[in-house]
N, C-alpha and C positions, 0 to 999 in steps of 0.2 A: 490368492489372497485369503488363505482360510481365516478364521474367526472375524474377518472385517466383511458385516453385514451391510453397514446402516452410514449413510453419507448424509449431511447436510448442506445445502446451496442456495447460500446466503444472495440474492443479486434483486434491485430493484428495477432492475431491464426485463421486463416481461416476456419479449419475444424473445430475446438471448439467453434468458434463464428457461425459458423452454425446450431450445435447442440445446442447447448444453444438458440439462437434465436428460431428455431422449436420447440422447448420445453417451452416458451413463447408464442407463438403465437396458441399454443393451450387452452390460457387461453381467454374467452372469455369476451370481449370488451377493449382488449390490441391490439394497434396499434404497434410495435414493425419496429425499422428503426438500421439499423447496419452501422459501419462507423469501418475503418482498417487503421486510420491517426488521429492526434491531428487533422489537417487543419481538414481535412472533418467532424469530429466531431463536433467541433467549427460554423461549418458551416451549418451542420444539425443541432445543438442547438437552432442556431438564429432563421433556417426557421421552424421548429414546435414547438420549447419553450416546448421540452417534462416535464413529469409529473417526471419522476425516469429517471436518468443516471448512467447503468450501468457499472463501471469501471474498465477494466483490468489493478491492477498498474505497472504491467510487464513486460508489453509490449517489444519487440526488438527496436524497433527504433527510440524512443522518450520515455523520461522522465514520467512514468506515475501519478506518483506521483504530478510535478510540474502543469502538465493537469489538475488534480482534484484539483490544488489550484485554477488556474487560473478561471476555470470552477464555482467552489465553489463564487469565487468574480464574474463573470458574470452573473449566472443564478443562483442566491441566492433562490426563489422558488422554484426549482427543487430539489428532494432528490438525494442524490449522496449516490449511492451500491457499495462499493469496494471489490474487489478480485484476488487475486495470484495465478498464479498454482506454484508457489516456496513454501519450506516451511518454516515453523518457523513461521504459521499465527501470533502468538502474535506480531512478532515484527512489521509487515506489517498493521495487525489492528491495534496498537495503532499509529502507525502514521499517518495511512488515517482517522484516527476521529480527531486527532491532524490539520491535514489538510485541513479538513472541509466538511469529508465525514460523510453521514448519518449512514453509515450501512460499516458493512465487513461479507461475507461470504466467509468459507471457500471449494475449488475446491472441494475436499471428500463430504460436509455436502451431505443429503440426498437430490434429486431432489424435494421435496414435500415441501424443506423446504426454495427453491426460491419465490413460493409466500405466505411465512409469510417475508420475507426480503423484497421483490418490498412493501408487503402492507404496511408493518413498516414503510419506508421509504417515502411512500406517500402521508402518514398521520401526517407528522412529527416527526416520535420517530425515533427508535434507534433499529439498528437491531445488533444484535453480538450474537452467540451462546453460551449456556448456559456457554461454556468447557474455550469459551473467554472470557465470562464477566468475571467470576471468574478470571483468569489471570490478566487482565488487569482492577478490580476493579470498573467498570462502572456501576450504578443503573439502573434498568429500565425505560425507558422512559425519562430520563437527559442526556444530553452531560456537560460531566468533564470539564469546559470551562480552567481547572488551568492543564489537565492532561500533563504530562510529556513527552516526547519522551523517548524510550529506550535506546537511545543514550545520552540522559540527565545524566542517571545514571553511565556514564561513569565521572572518574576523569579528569585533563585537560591531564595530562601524557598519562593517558590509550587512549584518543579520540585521541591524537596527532599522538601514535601508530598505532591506527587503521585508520587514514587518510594517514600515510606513506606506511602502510600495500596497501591500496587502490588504491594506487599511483603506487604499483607494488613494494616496497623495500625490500628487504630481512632481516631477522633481524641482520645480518652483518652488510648492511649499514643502516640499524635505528641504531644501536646500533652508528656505527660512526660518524651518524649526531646529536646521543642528546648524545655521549659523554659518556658514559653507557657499562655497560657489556654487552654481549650478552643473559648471563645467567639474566639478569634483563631485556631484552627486553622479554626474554620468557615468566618471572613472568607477566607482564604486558599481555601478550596474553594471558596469561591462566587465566586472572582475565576477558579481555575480553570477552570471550568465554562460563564461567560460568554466567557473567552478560546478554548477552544476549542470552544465550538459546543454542550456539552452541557447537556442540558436537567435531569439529577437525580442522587442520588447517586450511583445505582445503575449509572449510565453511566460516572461516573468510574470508579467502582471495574473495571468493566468493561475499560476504555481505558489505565488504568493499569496492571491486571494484563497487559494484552496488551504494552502496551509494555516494560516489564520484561522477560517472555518475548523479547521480538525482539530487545531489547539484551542481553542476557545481563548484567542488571547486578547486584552484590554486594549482598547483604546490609549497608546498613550500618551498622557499630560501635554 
């Protein structure tokens, strides 16, 4: 990995961004700088311009997603490595390539298989593991510049559902704010939940409050 010194590792999980860092930093001529906030992130970005930015999108207390946009439009050079300890990586990887990340690795993959990700991403390609690309249909070494969010694949009814869902509504009141059965706000979640990979309610609701959070979207009317 000549000319790539400098890593940064973005994660507000303190024991996990420890271990993962020391597990970094035994590779040799990796400068490796950890940061537990968008601010200081942002701010250790500017002062070493590192080579790979490593990113937790999951973070508890800031938007991590929205960070690797912002990040992605500031420090366009830099590879940006994205990763989740939530699961359903597919859905999480295709929206942090959507977003302008280099790379997703998932929390499981094997420790050996961090630096073919930092290297991928250093060098300009494209890191996703085998189990992902398949999933989520991306070539080797190209970024899908037209790929889709998985929430694209949502109808406008089903996305409305699952942003009501998001919002905390029970299907009682969706059902009484779009005028509808209850039994057809069901059907609509259970076309959600096959669409994007989840297996029970309790997921949606999960996945839907998180994404609300990331978009920062209204209350609506």
């Amino acid at each position: 990995m000549d000319g790539m010194k400098k890593v940064l590792l973005v994660d507000d999980f303190h024991l996990c961004r420890t271990f993962f860092a020391e597990g970094l930093r035994k590779i040799s001529g990796l400068t490796v700088c950890e940061s537990a906030s968008a601010e200081d992130a942002l701010k250790q970005a500017e002062q070493i311009l590192p080579a790979v930015i490593i990113l937790n999108i999951s973070m508890k207390h800031c938007s991590g997603m929205a960070l690797l946009q912002f990040m992605h439009r500031q420090f366009p050079s830099a590879g940006l490595l994205a990763f989740s300890y939530l699961h359903h990586d597919h859905l999480y990887a295709e929206r942090a390539i959507c977003a302008g990340a280099s790379g997703y690795i998932s929390a499981d993959e094997p420790g050996s298989n961090l630096l073919a990700a930092v290297r991928a991403v250093a060098e300009g390609g494209i890191y996703l593991s085998p189990l992902l690309r398949k999933k989520i249909c991306i070539s080797s070494g190209e970024r899908c510049q037209k790929m889709e969010s998985p929430f694209d694949r949502l109808s406008h009814r089903e996305f409305e559902v699952f942003c009501l869902t998001g919002h905390g509504h029970v299907p009682k009141r969706i059902a009484d704010k779009l005028k509808v059965s209850v039994k057809t706000i069901e059907t609509y979640r259970e076309r959600i939940r096959g669409k994007l990979g989840l297996t029970d309610g309790g997921e949606l609701l999960y996945h839907a409050t998180s994404f609300i959070r990331e978009q920062s979207l209204p209350q609506p009317l």
